[in-house]
mmJSON file of the N, C-alpha and C atoms, coordinates in Angstrom:
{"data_MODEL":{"atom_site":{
"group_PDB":["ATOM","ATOM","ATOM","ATOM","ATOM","ATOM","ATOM","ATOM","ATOM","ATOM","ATOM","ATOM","ATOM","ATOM","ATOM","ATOM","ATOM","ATOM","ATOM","ATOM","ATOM","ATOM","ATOM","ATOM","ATOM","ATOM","ATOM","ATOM","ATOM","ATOM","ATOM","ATOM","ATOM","ATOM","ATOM","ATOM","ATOM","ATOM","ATOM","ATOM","ATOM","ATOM","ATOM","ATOM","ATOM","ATOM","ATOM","ATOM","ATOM","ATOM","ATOM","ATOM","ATOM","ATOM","ATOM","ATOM","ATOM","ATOM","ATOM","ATOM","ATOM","ATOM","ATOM","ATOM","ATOM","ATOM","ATOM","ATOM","ATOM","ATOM","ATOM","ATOM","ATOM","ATOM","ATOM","ATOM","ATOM","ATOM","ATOM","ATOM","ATOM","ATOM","ATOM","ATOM","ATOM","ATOM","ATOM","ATOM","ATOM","ATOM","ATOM","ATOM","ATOM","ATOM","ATOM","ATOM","ATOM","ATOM","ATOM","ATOM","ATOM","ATOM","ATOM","ATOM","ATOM","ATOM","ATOM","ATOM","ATOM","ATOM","ATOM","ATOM","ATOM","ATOM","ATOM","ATOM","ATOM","ATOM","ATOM","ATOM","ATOM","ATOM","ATOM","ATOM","ATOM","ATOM","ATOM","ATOM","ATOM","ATOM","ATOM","ATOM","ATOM","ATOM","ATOM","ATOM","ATOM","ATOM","ATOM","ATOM","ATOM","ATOM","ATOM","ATOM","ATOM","ATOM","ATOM","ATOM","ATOM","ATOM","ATOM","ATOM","ATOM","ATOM","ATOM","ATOM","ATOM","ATOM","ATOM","ATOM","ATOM","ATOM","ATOM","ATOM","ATOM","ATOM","ATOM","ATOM","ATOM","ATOM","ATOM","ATOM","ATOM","ATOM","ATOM","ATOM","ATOM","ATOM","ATOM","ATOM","ATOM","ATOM","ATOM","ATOM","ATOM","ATOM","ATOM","ATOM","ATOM"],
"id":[1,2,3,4,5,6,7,8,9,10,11,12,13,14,15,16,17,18,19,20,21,22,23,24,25,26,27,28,29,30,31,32,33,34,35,36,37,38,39,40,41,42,43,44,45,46,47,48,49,50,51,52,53,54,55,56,57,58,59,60,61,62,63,64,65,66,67,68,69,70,71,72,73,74,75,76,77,78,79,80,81,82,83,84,85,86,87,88,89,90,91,92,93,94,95,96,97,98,99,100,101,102,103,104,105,106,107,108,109,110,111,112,113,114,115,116,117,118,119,120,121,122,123,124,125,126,127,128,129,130,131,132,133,134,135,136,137,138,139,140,141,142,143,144,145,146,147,148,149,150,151,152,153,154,155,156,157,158,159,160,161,162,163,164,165,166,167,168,169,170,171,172,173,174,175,176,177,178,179,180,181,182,183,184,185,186,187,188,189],
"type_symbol":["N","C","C","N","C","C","N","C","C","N","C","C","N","C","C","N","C","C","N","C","C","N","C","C","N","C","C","N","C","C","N","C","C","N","C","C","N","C","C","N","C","C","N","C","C","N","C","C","N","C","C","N","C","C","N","C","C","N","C","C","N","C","C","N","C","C","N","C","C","N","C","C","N","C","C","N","C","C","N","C","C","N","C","C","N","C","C","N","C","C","N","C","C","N","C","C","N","C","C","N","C","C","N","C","C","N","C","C","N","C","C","N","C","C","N","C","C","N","C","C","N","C","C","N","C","C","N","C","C","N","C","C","N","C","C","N","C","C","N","C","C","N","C","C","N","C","C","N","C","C","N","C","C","N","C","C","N","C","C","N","C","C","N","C","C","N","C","C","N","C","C","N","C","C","N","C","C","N","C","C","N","C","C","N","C","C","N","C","C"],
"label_atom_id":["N","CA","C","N","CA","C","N","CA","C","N","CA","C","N","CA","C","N","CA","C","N","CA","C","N","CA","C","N","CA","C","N","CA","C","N","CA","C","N","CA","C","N","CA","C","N","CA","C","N","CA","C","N","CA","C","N","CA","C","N","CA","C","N","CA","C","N","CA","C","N","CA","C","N","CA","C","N","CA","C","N","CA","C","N","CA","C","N","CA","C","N","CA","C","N","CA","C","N","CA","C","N","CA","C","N","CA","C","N","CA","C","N","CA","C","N","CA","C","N","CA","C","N","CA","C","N","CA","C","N","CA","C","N","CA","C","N","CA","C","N","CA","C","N","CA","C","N","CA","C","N","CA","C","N","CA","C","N","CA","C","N","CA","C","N","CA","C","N","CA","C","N","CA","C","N","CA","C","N","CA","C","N","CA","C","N","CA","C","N","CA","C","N","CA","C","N","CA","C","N","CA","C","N","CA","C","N","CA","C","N","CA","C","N","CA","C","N","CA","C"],
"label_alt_id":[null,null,null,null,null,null,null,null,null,null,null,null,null,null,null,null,null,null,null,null,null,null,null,null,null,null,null,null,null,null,null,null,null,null,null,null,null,null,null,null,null,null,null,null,null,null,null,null,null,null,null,null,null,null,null,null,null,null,null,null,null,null,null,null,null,null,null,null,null,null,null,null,null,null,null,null,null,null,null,null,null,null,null,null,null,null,null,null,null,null,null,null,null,null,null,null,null,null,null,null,null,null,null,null,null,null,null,null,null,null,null,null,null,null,null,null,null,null,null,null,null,null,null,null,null,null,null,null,null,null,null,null,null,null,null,null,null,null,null,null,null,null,null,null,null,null,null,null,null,null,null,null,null,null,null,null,null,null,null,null,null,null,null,null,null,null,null,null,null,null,null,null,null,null,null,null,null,null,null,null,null,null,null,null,null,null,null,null,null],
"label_comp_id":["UNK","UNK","UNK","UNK","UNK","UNK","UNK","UNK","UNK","UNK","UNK","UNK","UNK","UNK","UNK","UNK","UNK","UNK","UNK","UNK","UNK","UNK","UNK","UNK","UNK","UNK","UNK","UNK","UNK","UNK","UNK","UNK","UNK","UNK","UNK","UNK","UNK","UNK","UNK","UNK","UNK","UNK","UNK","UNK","UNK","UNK","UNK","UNK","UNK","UNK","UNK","UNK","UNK","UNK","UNK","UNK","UNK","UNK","UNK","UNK","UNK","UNK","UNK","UNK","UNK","UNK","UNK","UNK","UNK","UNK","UNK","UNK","UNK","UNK","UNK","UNK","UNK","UNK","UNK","UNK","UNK","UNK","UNK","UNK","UNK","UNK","UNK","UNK","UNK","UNK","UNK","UNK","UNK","UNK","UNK","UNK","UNK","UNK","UNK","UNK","UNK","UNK","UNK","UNK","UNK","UNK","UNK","UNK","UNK","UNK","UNK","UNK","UNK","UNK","UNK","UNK","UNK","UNK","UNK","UNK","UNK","UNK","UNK","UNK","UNK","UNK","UNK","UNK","UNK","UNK","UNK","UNK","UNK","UNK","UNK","UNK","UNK","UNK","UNK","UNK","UNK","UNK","UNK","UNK","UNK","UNK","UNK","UNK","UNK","UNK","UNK","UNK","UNK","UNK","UNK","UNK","UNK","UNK","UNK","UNK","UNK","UNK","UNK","UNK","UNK","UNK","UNK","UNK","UNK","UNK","UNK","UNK","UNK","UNK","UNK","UNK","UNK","UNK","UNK","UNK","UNK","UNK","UNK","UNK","UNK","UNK","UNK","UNK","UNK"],
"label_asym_id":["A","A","A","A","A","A","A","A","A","A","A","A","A","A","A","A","A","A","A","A","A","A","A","A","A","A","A","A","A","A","A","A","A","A","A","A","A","A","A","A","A","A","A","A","A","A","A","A","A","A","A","A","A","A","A","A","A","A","A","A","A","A","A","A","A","A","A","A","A","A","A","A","A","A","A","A","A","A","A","A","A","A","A","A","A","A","A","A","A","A","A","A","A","A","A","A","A","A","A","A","A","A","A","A","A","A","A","A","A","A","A","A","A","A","A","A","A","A","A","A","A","A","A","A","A","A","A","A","A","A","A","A","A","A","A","A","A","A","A","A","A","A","A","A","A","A","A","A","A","A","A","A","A","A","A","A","A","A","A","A","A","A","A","A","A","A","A","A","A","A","A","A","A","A","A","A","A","A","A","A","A","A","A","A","A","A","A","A","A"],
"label_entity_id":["1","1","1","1","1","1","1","1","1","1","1","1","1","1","1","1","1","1","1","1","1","1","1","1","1","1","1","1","1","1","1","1","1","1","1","1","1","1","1","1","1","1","1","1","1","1","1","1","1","1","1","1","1","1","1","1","1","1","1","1","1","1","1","1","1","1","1","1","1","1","1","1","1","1","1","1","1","1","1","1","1","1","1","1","1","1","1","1","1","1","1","1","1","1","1","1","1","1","1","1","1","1","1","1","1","1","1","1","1","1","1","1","1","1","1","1","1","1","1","1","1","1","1","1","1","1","1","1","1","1","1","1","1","1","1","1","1","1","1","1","1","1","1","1","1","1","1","1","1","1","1","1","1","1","1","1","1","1","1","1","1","1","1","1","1","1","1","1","1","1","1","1","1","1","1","1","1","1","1","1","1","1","1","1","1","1","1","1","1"],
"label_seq_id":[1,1,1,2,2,2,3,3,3,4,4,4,5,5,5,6,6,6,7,7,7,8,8,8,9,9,9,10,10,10,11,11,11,12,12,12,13,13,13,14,14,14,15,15,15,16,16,16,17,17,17,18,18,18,19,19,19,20,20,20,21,21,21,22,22,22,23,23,23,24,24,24,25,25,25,26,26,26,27,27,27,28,28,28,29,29,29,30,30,30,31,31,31,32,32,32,33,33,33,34,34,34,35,35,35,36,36,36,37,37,37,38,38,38,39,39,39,40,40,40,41,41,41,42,42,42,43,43,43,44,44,44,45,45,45,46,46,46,47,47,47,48,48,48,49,49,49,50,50,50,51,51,51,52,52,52,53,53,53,54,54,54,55,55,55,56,56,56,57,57,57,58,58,58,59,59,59,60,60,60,61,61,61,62,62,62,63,63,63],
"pdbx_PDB_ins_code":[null,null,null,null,null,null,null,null,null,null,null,null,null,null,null,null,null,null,null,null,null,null,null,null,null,null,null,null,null,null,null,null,null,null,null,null,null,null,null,null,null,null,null,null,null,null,null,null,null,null,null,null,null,null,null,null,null,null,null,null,null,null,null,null,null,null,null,null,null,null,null,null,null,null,null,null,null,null,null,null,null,null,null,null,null,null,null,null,null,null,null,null,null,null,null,null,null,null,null,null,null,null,null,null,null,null,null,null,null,null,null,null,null,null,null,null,null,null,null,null,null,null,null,null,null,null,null,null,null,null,null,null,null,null,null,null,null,null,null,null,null,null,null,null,null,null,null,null,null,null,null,null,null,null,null,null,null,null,null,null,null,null,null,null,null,null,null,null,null,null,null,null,null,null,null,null,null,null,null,null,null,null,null,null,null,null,null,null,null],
"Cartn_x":[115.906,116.205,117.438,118.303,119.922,119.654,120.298,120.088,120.646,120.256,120.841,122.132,122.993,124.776,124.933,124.532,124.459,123.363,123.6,122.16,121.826,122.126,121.85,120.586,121.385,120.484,119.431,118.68,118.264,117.155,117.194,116.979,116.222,117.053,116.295,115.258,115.134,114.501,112.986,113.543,111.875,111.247,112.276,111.533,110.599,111.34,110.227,109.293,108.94,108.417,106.421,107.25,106.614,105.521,106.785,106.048,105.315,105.63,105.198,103.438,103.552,102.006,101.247,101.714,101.068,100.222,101.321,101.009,99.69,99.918,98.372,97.226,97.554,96.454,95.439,96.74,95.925,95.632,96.291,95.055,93.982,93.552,92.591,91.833,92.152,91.201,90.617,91.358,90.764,89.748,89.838,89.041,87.921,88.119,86.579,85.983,86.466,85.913,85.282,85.635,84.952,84.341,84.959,83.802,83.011,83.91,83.393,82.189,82.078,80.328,81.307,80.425,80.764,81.852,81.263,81.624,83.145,83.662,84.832,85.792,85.779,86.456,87.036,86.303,86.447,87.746,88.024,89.265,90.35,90.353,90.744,92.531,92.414,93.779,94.444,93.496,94.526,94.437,94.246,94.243,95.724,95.741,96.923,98.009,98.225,99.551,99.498,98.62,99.227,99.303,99.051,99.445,100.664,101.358,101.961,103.087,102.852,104.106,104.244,103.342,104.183,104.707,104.306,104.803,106.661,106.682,107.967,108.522,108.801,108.912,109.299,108.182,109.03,109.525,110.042,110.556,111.561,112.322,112.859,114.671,114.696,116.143,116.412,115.077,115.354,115.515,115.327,115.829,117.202],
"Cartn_y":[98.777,99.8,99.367,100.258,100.088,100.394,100.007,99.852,101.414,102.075,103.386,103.008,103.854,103.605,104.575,106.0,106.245,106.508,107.221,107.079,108.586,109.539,110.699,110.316,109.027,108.755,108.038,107.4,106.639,107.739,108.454,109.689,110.482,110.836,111.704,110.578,109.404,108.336,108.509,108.458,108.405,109.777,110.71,112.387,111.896,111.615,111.267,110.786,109.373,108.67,109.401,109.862,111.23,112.024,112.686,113.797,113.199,111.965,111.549,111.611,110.919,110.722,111.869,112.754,113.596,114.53,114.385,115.181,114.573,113.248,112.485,113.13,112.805,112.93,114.166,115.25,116.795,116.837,116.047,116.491,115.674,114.19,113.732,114.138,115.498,115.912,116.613,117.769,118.277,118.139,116.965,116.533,116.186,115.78,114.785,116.337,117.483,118.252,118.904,118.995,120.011,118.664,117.352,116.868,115.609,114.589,113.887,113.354,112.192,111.898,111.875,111.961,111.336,110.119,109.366,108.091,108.037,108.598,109.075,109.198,109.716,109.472,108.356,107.208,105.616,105.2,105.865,105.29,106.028,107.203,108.411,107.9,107.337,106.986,106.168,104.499,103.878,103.855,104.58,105.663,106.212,106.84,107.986,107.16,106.145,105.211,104.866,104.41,103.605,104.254,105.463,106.514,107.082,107.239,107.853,106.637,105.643,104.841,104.646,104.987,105.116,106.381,107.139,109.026,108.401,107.776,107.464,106.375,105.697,105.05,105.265,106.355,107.346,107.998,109.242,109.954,109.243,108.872,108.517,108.813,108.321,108.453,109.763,110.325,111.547,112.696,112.403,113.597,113.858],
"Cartn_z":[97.953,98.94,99.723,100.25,101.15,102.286,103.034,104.129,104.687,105.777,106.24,106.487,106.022,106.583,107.913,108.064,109.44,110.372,111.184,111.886,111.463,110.614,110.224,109.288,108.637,107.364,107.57,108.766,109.39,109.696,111.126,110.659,109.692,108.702,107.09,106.613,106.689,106.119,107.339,108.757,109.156,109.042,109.149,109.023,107.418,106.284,105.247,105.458,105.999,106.035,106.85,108.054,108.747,107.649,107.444,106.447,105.251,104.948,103.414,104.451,105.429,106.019,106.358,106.858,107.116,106.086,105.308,103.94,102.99,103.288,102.83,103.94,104.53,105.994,105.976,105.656,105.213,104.228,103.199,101.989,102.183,102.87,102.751,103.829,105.009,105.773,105.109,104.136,103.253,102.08,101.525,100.879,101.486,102.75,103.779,104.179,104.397,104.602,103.237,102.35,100.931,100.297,100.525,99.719,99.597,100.761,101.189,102.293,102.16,103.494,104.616,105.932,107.562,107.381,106.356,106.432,106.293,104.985,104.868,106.039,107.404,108.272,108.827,108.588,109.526,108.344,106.903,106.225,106.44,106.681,106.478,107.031,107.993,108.612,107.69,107.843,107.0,105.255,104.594,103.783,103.223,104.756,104.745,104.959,105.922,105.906,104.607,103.873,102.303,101.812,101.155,100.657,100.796,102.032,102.312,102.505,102.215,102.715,100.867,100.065,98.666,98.334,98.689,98.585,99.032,100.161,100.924,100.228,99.332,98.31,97.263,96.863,95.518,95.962,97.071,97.236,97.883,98.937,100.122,99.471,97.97,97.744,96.657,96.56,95.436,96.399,98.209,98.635,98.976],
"occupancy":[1.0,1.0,1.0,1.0,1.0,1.0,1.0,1.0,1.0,1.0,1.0,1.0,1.0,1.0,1.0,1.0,1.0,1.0,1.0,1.0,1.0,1.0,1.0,1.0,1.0,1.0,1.0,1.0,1.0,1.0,1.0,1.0,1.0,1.0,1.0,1.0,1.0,1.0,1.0,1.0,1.0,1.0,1.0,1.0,1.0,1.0,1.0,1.0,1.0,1.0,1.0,1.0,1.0,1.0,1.0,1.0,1.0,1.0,1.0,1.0,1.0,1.0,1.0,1.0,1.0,1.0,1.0,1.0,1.0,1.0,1.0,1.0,1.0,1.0,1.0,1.0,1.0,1.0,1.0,1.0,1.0,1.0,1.0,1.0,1.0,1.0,1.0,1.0,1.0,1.0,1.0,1.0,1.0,1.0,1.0,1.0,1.0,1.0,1.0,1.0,1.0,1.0,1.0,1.0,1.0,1.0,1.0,1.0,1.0,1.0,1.0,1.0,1.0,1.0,1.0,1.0,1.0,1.0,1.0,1.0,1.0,1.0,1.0,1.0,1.0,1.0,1.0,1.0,1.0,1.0,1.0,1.0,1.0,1.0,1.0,1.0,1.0,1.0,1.0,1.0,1.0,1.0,1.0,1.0,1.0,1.0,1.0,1.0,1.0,1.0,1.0,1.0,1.0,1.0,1.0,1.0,1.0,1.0,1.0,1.0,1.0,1.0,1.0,1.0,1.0,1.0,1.0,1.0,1.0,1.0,1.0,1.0,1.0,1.0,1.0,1.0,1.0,1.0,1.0,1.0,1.0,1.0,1.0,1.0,1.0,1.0,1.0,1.0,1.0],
"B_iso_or_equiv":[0.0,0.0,0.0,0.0,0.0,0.0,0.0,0.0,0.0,0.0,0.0,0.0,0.0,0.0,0.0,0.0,0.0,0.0,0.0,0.0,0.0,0.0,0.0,0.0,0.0,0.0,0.0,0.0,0.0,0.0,0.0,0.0,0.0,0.0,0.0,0.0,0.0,0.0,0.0,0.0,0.0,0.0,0.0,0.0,0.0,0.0,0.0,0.0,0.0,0.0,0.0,0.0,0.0,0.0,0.0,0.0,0.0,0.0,0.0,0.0,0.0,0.0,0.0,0.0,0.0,0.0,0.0,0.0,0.0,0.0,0.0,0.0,0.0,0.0,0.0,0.0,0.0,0.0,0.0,0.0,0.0,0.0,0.0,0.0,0.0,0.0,0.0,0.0,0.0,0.0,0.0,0.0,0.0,0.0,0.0,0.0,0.0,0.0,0.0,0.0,0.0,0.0,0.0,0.0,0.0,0.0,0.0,0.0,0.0,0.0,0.0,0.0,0.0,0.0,0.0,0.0,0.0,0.0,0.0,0.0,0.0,0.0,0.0,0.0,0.0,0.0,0.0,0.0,0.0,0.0,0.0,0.0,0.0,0.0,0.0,0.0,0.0,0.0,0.0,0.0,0.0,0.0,0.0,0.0,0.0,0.0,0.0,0.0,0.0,0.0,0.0,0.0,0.0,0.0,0.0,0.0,0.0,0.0,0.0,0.0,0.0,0.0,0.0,0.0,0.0,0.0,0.0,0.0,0.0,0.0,0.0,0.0,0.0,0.0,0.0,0.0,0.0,0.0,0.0,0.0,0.0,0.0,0.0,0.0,0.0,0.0,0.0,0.0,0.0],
"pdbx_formal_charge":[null,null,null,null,null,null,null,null,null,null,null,null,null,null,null,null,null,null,null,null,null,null,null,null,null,null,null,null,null,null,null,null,null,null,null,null,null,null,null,null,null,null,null,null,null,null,null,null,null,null,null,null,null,null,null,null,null,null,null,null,null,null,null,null,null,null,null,null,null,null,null,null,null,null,null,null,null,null,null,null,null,null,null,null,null,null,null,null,null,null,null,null,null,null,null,null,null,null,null,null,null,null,null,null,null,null,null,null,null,null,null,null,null,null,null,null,null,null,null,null,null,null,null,null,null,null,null,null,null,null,null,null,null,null,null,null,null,null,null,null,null,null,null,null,null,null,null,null,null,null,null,null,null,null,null,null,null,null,null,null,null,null,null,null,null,null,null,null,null,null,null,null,null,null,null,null,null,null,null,null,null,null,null,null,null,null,null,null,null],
"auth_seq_id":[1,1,1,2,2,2,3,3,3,4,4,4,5,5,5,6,6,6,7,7,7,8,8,8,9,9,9,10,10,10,11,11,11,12,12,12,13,13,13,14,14,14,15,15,15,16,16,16,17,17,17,18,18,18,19,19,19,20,20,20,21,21,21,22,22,22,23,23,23,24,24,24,25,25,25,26,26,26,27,27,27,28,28,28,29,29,29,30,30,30,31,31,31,32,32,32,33,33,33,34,34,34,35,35,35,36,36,36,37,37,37,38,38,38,39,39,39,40,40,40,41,41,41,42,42,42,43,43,43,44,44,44,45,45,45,46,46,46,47,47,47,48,48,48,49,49,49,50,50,50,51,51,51,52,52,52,53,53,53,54,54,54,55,55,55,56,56,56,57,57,57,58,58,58,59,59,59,60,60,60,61,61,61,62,62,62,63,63,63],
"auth_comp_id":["UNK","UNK","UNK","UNK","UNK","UNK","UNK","UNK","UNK","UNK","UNK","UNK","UNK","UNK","UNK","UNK","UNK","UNK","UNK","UNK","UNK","UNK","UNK","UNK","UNK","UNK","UNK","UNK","UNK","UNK","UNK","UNK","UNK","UNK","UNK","UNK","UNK","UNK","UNK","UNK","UNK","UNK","UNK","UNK","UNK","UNK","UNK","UNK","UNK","UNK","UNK","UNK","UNK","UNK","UNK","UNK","UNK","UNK","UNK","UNK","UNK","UNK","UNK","UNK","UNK","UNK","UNK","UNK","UNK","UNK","UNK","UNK","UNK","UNK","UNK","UNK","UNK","UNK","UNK","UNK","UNK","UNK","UNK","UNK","UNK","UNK","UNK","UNK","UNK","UNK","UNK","UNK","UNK","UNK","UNK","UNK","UNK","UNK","UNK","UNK","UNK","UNK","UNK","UNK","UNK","UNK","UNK","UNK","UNK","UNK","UNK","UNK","UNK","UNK","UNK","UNK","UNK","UNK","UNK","UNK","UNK","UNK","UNK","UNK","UNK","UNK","UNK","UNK","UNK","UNK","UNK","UNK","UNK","UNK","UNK","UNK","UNK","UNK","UNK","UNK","UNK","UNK","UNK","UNK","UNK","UNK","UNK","UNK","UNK","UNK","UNK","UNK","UNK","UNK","UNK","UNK","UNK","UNK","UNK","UNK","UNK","UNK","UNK","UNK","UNK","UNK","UNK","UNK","UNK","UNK","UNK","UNK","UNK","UNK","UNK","UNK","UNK","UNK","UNK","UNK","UNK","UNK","UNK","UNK","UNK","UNK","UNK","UNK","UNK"],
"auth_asym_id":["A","A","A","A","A","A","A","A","A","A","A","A","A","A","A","A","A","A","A","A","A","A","A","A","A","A","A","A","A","A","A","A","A","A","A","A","A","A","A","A","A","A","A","A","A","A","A","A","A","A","A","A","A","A","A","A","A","A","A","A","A","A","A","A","A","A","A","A","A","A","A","A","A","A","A","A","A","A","A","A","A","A","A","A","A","A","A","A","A","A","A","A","A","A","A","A","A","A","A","A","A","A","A","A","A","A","A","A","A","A","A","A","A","A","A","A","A","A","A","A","A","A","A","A","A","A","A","A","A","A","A","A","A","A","A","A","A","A","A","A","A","A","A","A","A","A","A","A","A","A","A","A","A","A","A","A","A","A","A","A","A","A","A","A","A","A","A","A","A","A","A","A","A","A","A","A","A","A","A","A","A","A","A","A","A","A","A","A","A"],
"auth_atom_id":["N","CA","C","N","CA","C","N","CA","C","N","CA","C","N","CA","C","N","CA","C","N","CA","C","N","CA","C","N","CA","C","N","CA","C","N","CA","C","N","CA","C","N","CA","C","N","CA","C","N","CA","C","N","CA","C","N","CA","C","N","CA","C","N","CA","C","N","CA","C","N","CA","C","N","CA","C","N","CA","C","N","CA","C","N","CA","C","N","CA","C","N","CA","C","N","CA","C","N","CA","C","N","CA","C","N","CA","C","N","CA","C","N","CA","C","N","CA","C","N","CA","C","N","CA","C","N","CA","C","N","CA","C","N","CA","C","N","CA","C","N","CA","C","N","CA","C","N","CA","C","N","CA","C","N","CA","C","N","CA","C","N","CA","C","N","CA","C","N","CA","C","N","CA","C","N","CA","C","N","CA","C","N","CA","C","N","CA","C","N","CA","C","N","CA","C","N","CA","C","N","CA","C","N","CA","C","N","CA","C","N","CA","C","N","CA","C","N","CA","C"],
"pdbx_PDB_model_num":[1,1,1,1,1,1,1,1,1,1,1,1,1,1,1,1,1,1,1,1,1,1,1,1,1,1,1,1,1,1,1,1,1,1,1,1,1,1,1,1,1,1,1,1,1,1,1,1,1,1,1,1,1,1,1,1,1,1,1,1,1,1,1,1,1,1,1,1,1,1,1,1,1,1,1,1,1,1,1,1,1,1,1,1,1,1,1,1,1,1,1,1,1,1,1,1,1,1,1,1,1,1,1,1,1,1,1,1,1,1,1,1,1,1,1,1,1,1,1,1,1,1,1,1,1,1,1,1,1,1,1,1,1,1,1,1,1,1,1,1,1,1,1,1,1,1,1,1,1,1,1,1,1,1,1,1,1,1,1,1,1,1,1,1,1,1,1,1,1,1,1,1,1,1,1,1,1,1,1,1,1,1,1,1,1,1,1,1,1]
}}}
């Protein structure tokens, strides 16, 4: 990975990073709601950071 050259790109890199999480987050609320136990909630977060910090990984330079 390169380092950001401006702060635009600095920027576009945490908006991903953002969205890569969130985007886990709702699908795994979604899932804890249609199909998972109670229990399911106590991972649900850190879950969504590792997930989402690979979503931001594969994506981060294909946008």
């Amino acid at each position: 990975m390169t380092q950001p050259r401006t702060p635009q790109d600095r920027a576009r890199r945490i908006w991903i990073l953002l969205s890569a999480f969130g985007i886990v987050f709702a699908t795994l609320s979604w899932l804890h709601e249609a199909l998972l136990s109670e229990e399911a909630i106590l991972w649900k977060g850190p879950l969504a950071v590792v997930l989402g910090l690979v979503l931001y990984f594969i994506f981060v330079d294909r946008i």
